[in-house]
DOLUMMAR-247006 format. One record per residue (C-alpha): residue in three letters; x, y, z. Coordinates in Angstrom, 2 decimals. Last residue first. Layout:
BEGIN
NODE  resn        X        Y        Z
NODE   ala        X        Y        Z
...
% end
This chain:
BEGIN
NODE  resn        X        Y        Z
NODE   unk     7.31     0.40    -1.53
NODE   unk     8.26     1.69     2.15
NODE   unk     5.31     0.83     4.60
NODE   unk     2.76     3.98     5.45
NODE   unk    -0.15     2.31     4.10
NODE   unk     0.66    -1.04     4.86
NODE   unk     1.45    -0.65     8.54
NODE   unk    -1.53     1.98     9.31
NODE   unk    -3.91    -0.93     7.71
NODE   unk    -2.15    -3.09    10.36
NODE   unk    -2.49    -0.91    13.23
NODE   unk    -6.05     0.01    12.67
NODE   unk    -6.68    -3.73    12.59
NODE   unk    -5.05    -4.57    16.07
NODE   unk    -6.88    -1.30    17.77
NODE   unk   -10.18    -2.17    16.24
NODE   unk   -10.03    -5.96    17.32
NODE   unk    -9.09    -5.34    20.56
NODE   unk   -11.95    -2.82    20.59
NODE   unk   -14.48    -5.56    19.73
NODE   unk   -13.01    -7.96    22.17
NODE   unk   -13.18   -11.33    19.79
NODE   unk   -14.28   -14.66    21.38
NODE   unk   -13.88   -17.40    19.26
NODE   unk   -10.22   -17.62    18.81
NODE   unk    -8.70   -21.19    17.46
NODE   unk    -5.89   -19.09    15.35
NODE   unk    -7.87   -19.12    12.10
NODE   unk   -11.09   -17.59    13.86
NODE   unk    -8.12   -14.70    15.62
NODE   unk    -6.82   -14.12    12.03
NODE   unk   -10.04   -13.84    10.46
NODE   unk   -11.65   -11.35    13.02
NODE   unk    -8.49    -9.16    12.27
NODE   unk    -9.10    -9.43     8.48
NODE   unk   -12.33    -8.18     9.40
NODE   unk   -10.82    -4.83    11.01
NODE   unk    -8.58    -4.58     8.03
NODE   unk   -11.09    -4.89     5.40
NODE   unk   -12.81    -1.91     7.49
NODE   unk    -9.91     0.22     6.95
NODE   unk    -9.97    -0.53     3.40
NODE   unk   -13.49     0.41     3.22
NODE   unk   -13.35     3.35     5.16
NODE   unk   -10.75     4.60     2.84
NODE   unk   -12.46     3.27    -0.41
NODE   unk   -15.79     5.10     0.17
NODE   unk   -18.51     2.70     1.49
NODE   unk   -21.06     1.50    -1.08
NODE   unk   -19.55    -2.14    -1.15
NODE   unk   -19.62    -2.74     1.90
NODE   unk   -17.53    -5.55     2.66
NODE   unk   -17.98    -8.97     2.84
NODE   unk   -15.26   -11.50     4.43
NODE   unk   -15.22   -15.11     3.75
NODE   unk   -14.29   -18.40     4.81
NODE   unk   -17.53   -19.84     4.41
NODE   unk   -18.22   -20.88     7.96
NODE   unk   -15.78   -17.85     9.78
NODE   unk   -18.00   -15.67     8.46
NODE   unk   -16.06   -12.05     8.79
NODE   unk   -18.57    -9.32     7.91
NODE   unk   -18.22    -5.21     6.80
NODE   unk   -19.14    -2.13     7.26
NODE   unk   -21.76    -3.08     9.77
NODE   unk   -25.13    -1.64    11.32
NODE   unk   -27.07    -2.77     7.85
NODE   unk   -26.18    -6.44     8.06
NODE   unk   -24.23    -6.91     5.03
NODE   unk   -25.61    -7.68     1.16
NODE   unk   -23.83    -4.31    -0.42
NODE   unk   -21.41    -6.26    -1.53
NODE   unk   -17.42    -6.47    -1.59
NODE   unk   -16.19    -9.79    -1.82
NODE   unk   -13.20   -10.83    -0.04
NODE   unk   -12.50   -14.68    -0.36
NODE   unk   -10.07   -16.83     2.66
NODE   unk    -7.84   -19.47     1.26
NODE   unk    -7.06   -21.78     4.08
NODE   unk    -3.37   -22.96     4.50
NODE   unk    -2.85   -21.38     7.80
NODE   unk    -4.30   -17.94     6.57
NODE   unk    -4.22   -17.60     2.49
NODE   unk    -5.73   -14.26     0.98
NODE   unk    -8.65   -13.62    -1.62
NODE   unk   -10.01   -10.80    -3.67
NODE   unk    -7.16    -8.45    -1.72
NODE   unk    -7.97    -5.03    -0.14
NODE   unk    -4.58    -3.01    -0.36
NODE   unk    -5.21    -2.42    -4.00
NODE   unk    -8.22    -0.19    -2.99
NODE   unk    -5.31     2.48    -2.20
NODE   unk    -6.30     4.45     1.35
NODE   unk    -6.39     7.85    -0.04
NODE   unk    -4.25    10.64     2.36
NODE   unk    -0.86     8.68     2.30
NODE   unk     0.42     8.35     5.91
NODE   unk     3.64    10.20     6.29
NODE   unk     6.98     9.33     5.37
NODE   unk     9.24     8.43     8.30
NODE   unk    13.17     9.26     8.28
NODE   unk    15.30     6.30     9.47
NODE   unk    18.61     8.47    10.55
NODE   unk    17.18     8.24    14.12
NODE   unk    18.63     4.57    14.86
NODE   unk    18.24     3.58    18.37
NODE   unk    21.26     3.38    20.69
NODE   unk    20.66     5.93    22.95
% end
């Protein structure tokens, strides 16, 4: 009815690629740092400090969970850069598994 079905989509790749989790990233003009460190409260995988303009992830975690949990953060820094202080946890767990879904499955 309208919509294209010739597009044909390729499924998800089965290793998330550690070159989807950037050293550093630019939101409204601020340059954001991802370091990956063990040095995160021990009931997270990862940290967004809004402060210091950084995320920390987990170092130990295996790449797939880490990427995924880069994702989640990034979500945190989006909504801190957009004048959000309040994040819904599973708001911010649907929005990030979206966008690491997005980049793993995009087209090269």
């Amino acid at each position: 009815m309208g919509a294209n079905r010739d597009r044909t989509l390729r499924p998800m790749r089965s290793k998330a690629e550690p070159a989807l989790i950037p050293d550093s990233f630019q939101l409204a003009g601020l340059t954001w740092r991802v370091v990956q460190t063990d040095d995160v409260p021990p009931d997270q995988l990862g940290h967004c400090d809004r402060d210091r303009g950084t995320i920390r992830l987990r170092k130990s975690l295996p790449d797939d969970v880490k990427t995924q949990a880069f994702y989640h953060e990034l979500v945190h820094a989006i909504y801190f850069t957009s004048g959000r202080d309040e994040h819904d946890e599973r708001e911010v767990d649907a929005f990030g598994n979206l966008l690491h879904q997005f980049f793993i499955t995009r087209e090269a």
